[in-house]
Each structure stands twice: as C-alpha cells, then as structure tokens.
C-alpha positions as CSV (number, residue, x, y, z in Angstrom):
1,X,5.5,-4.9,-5.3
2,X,3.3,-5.6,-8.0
3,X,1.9,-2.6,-10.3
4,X,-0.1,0.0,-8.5
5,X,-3.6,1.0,-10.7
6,X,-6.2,3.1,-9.8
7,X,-8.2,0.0,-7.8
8,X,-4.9,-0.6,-5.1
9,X,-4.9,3.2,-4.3
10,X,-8.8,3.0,-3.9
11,X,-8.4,0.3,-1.7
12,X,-5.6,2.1,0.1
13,X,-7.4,5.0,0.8
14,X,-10.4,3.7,1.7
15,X,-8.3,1.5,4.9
16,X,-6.4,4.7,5.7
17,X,-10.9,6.6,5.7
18,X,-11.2,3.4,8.5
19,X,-8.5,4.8,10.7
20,X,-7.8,8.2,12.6
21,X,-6.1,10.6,10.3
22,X,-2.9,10.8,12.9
23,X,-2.4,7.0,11.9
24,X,-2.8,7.5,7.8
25,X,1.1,7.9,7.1
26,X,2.5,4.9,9.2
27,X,-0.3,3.1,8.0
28,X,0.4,4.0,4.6
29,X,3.7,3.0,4.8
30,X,3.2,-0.2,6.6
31,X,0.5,-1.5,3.6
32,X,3.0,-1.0,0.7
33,X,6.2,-2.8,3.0
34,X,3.7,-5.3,3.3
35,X,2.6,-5.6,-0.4
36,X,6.5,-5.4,-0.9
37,X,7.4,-8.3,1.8
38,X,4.2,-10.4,-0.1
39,X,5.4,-9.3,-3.3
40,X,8.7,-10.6,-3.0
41,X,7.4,-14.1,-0.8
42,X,5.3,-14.7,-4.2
43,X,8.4,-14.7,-6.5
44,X,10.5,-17.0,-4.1
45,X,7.9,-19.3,-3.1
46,X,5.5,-19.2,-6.3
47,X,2.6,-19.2,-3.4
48,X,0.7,-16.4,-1.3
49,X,2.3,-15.1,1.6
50,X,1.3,-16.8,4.7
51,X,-0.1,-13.5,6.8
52,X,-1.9,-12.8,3.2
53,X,-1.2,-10.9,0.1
54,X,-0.2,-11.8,-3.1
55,X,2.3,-8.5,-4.1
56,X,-0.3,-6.1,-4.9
57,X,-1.3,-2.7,-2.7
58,X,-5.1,-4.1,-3.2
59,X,-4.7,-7.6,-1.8
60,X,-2.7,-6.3,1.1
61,X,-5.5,-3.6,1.7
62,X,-8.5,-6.1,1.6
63,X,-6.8,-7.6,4.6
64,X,-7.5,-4.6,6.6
65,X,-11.2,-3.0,7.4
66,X,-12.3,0.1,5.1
67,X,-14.6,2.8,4.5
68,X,-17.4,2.1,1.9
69,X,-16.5,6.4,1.7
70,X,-15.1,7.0,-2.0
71,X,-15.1,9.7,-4.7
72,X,-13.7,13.1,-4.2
73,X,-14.2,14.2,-1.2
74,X,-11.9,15.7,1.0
75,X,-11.3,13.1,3.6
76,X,-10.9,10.5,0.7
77,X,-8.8,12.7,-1.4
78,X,-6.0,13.7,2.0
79,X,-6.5,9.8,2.0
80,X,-5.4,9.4,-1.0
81,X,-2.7,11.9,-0.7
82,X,-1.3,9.8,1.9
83,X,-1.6,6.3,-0.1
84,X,0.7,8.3,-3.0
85,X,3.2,9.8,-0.6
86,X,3.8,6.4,1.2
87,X,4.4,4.8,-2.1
88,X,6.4,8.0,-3.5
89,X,8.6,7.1,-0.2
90,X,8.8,3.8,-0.5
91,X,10.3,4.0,-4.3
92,X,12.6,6.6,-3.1
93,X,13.8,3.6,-0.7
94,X,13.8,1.2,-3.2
95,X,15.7,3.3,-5.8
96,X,18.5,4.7,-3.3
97,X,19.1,0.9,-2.6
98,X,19.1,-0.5,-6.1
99,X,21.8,2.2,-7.0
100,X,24.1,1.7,-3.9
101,X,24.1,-2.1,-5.0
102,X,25.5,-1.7,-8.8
C-alpha cells in the first residue's frame, strides 16, 4: 500500500461515519486489503486496478460513500480509531510475513 497521510485516514473515517458502527472494523480492514491488493496490481501492471484504486487508503475510500461529518467529534474520532487500528493490524500482518520469508 502506498503511504498513508492525514487525507487517506480522513477519507477512511469518513466511509466507516457512512456505515453502522458494528460494521467499522471489518470495513476497516477490508479498505486497506483493498488499497494493498490495488497497491500491488499498480506495480505489476503499471495501470489502475480494474475494481478501482490506485494503492492509496484514499483512492480505495472514494470508491465507497462517506459522511461529509469531519473534525473532532466523537463519532469521527472512534472512526478514526478504527481506520488506525485496521492499518496498525494490517502492518502487524505484513511484518510477521516479511520476517518468516528471510
């Protein structure tokens, strides 16, 4: 997956504000595989992933509806919570992998 900023965890949140809060941590999870998947399509194929996204956590969020809800409030910020422990998971993945490989 491309480098998440500030805007791809905006974005994130803001699709997770769109759905009930009992969905947030698959759907979490399921945008950064995705941006992963996309991610890694790009570098093979040197072209956008068919289904969308190019690799990053925002491209792979605009494909999904989202609140126009932002700033700090609480909703946005358990949200956001959610976004960073999916992605907190997701290198945890990454990392065991990488090491049993080597």
């Amino acid at each position: 997956m491309r480098q998440v900023g500030l805007t791809d965890l905006d974005l994130a949140a803001r699709v997770l504000l769109a759905a009930p809060p009992e969905a947030w941590p698959d759907l979490a999870s399921t945008l950064v595989e995705d941006a992963h998947v996309a991610d890694l399509w790009r570098k093979r194929y040197a072209t956008a992933h068919p289904n969308g996204g190019t690799g990053s956590l925002y491209a792979q969020a605009a494909l999904y509806p989202r609140s126009r809800i932002g700033g700090c409030s609480k909703p946005y910020c358990m949200a956001m919570a959610a976004v960073l422990e999916a992605l907190q998971a997701w290198r945890n993945r990454v990392s065991k992998r990488s090491n049993h490989e080597k």
